[in-house]
C-alpha positions in Angstrom: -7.9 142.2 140.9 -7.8 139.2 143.4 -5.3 136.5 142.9 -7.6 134.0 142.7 -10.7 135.9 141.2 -12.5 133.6 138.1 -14.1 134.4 135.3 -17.3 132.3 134.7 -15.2 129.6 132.7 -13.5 128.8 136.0 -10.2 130.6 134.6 -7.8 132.4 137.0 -7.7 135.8 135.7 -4.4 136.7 137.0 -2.7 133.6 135.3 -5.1 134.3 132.1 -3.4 138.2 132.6 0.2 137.2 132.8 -0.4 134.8 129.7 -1.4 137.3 127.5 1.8 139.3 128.5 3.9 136.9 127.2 2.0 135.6 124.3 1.3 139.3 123.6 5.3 139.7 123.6 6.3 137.0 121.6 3.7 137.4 119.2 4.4 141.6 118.5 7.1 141.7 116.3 4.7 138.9 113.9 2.9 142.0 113.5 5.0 144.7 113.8 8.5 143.9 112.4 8.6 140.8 110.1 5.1 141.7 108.8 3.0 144.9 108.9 -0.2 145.2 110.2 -2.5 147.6 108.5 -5.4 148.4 110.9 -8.5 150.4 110.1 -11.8 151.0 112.2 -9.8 151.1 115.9 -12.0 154.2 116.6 -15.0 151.8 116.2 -14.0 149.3 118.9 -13.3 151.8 121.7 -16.8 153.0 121.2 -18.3 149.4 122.1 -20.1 148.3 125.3 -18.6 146.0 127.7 -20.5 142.9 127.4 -23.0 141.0 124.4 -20.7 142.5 121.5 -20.1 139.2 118.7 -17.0 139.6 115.9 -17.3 137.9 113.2 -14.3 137.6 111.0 -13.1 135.8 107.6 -10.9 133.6 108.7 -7.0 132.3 107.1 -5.1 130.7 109.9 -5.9 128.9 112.9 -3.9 131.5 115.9 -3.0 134.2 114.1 -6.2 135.7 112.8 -7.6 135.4 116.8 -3.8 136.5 118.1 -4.0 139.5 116.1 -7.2 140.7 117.1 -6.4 140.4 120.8 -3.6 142.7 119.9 -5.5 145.4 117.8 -8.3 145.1 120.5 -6.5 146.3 123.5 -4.6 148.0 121.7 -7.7 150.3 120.5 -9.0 150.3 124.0 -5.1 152.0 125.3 -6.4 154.8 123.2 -3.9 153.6 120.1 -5.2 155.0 117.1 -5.0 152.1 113.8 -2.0 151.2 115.4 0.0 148.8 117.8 2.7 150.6 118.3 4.1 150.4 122.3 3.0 147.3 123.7 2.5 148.8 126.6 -1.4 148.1 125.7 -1.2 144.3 126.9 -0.1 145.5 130.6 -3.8 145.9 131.4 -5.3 143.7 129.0 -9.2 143.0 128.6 -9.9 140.1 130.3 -13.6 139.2 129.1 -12.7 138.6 125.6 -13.4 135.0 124.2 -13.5 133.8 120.6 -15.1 130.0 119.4 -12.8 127.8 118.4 -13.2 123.6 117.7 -12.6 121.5 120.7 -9.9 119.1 118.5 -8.2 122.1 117.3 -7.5 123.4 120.7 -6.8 120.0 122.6 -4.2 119.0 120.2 -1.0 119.7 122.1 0.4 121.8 124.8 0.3 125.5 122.9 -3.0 125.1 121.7 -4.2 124.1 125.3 -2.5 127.1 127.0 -4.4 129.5 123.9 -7.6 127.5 125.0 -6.9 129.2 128.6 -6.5 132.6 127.3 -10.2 132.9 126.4 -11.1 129.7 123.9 -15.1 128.8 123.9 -14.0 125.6 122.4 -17.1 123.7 120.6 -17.6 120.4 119.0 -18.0 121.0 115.4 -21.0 119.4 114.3 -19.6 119.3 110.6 -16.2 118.4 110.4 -14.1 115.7 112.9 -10.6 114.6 112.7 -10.5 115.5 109.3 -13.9 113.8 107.5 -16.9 115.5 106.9 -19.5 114.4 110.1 -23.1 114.8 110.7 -24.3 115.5 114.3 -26.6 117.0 116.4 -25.7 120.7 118.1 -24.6 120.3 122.0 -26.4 122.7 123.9 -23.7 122.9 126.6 -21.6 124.7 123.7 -25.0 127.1 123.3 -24.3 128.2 126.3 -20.8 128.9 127.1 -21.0 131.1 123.9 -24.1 133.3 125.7 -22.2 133.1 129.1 -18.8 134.4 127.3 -21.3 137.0 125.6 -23.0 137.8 129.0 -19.5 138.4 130.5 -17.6 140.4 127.5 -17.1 140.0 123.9 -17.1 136.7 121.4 -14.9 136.2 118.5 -15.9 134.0 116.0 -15.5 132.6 112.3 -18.9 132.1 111.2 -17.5 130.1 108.1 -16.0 127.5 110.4 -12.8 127.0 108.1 -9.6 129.0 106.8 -10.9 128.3 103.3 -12.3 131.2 101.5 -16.1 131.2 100.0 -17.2 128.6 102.4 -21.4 128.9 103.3 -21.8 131.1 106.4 -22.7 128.5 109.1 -26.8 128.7 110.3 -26.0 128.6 114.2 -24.0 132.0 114.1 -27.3 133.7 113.1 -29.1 131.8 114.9 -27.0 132.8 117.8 -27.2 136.6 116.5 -31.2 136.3 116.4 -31.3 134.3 120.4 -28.9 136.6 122.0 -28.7 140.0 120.2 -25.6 141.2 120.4 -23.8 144.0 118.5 -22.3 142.4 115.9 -18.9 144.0 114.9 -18.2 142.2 111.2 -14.2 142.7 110.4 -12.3 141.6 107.6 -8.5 140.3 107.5 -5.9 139.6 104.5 -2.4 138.7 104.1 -2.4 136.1 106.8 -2.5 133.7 104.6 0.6 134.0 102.5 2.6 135.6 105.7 2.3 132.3 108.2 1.1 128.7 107.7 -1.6 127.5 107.9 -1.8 127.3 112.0 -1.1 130.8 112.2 2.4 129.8 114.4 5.0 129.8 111.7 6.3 132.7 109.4 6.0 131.8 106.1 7.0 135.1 104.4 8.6 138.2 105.4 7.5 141.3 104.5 3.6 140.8 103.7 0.9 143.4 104.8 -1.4 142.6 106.7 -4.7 144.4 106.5 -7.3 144.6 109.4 -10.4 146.3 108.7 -13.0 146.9 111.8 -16.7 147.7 110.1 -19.6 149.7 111.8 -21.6 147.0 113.6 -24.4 145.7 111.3 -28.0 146.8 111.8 -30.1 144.2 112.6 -34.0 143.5 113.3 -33.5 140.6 115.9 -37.5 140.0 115.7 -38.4 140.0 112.4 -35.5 139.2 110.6 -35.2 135.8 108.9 -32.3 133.0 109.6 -31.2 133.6 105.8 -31.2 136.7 105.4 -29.1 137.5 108.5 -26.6 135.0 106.9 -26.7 137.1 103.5 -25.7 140.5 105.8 -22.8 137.7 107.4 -21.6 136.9 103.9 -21.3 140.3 102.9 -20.0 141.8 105.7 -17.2 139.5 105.9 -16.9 139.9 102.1 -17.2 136.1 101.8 -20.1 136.3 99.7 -19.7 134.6 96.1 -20.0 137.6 94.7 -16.4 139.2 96.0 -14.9 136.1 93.8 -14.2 138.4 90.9 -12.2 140.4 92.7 -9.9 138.1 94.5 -5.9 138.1 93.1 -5.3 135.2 90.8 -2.7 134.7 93.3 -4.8 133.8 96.4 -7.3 131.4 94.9 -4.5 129.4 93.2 -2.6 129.4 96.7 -5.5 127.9 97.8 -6.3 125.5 95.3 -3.2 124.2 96.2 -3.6 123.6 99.9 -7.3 121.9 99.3 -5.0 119.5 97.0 -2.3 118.9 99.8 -5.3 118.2 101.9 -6.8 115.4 99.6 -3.6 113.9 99.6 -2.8 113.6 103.1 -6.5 112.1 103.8 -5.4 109.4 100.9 -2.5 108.4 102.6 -3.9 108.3 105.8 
């Protein structure tokens, strides 16, 4: 690889390469030491192609959820089996990986910006700004970074658009699904949660598991299949559908109750 080769992004691969290194290597011991990491599926990721392959993932914290799967990833592709053992994996890391991330989120100091430059497709939510609920048209410039990231490698990507649970699926990931057709890889991830804040950056608690579960890609009919019902196969996939409500801990939704009240309050005194 050239020092000065680019990925289609305009990123220098050998300066994207060195920074997972060392994010890699500060980051390990988050999920091999002070918490475990319990990974099932590896076997499924090293069985994917190269390019037009979308993740979608529940999602619990803003870094560590994406941090974490750049870990298990390479890991699986190092020949690791459900494990992370040996970080040796990050020495030749995949470079095409991306995952879609809000623009605000990722401009909002200098870590997030140098996370943006690992592989961030960052978008202008067309929801949610600075805190308030919004209403605004779709940019297509953000349309198409996501099919040039898919075009060159994979795409990670919350399809709830929040870290709170039970959220509607957003339309524009299956719309995505049904433009593009990619292999869509549907994983599931617990414990983050109640191990780190709610940025993903700090440990909260010590000695939580962490589970990360890789499914069989979903089979879908990109012609004939409708907008909704590709959202119901989302939903359930991710096991954000209302249905899994029943048999969510006690724990969790009152853990989260409590952070959509912390919310409220800091938007009051704002």
């Amino acid at each position: 690889m050239g020092l000065f080769k680019k990925n289609p992004f305009g990123h220098n691969l050998f300066i994207k390469k060195w920074l997972i290194r060392i994010l890699g290597a500060i980051s390990h011991r988050r999920f091999r030491g002070f918490n475990e990491l319990q990974i099932e599926g590896s076997e499924i990721i090293k069985k994917l192609p190269d390019t037009n392959v979308l993740f979608i993932s529940n999602h619990q914290t803003y870094f560590a959820d994406v941090v974490s799967m750049f870990h298990v990833f390479n890991a699986s592709l190092s020949n690791r089996d459900d494990s992370i053992k040996n970080i040796g994996y990050l020495w030749n890391p995949k470079l095409n990986l991306y995952y879609v991330a809000a623009k605000e989120t990722m401009s909002a100091g200098l870590l997030p910006k140098i996370l943006a430059y690992v592989g961030s497709i960052s978008i202008e939510r067309t929801w949610r700004a600075k805190g308030e609920d919004v209403n605004r048209q779709v940019k297509m410039s953000d349309i198409s970074n996501i099919r040039k990231a898919l075009d060159d490698g994979w795409v990670i990507t919350f399809p709830q658009g929040t870290t709170t649970p039970f959220k509607p699926i957003r339309k524009g990931t299956a719309h995505i699904i049904k433009q593009y057709k990619p292999i869509v890889v549907p994983i599931v991830i617990d414990g983050f949660r109640r191990s780190f804040d709610k940025k993903g950056l700090r440990i909260k608690k010590k000695n939580i598991m962490q589970s990360f579960e890789i499914k069989q890609p979903l089979e879908i009919d990109y012609e004939n299949e409708s907008i909704a019902s590709i959202v119901e196969k989302i939903e359930y996939a991710i096991e954000q559908h209302p249905s899994f409500l029943k048999v969510i801990p006690q724990e969790e939704l009152a853990l989260q109750e409590e952070l959509n009240k912390k919310r409220k309050w800091k938007v009051k005194d704002s």
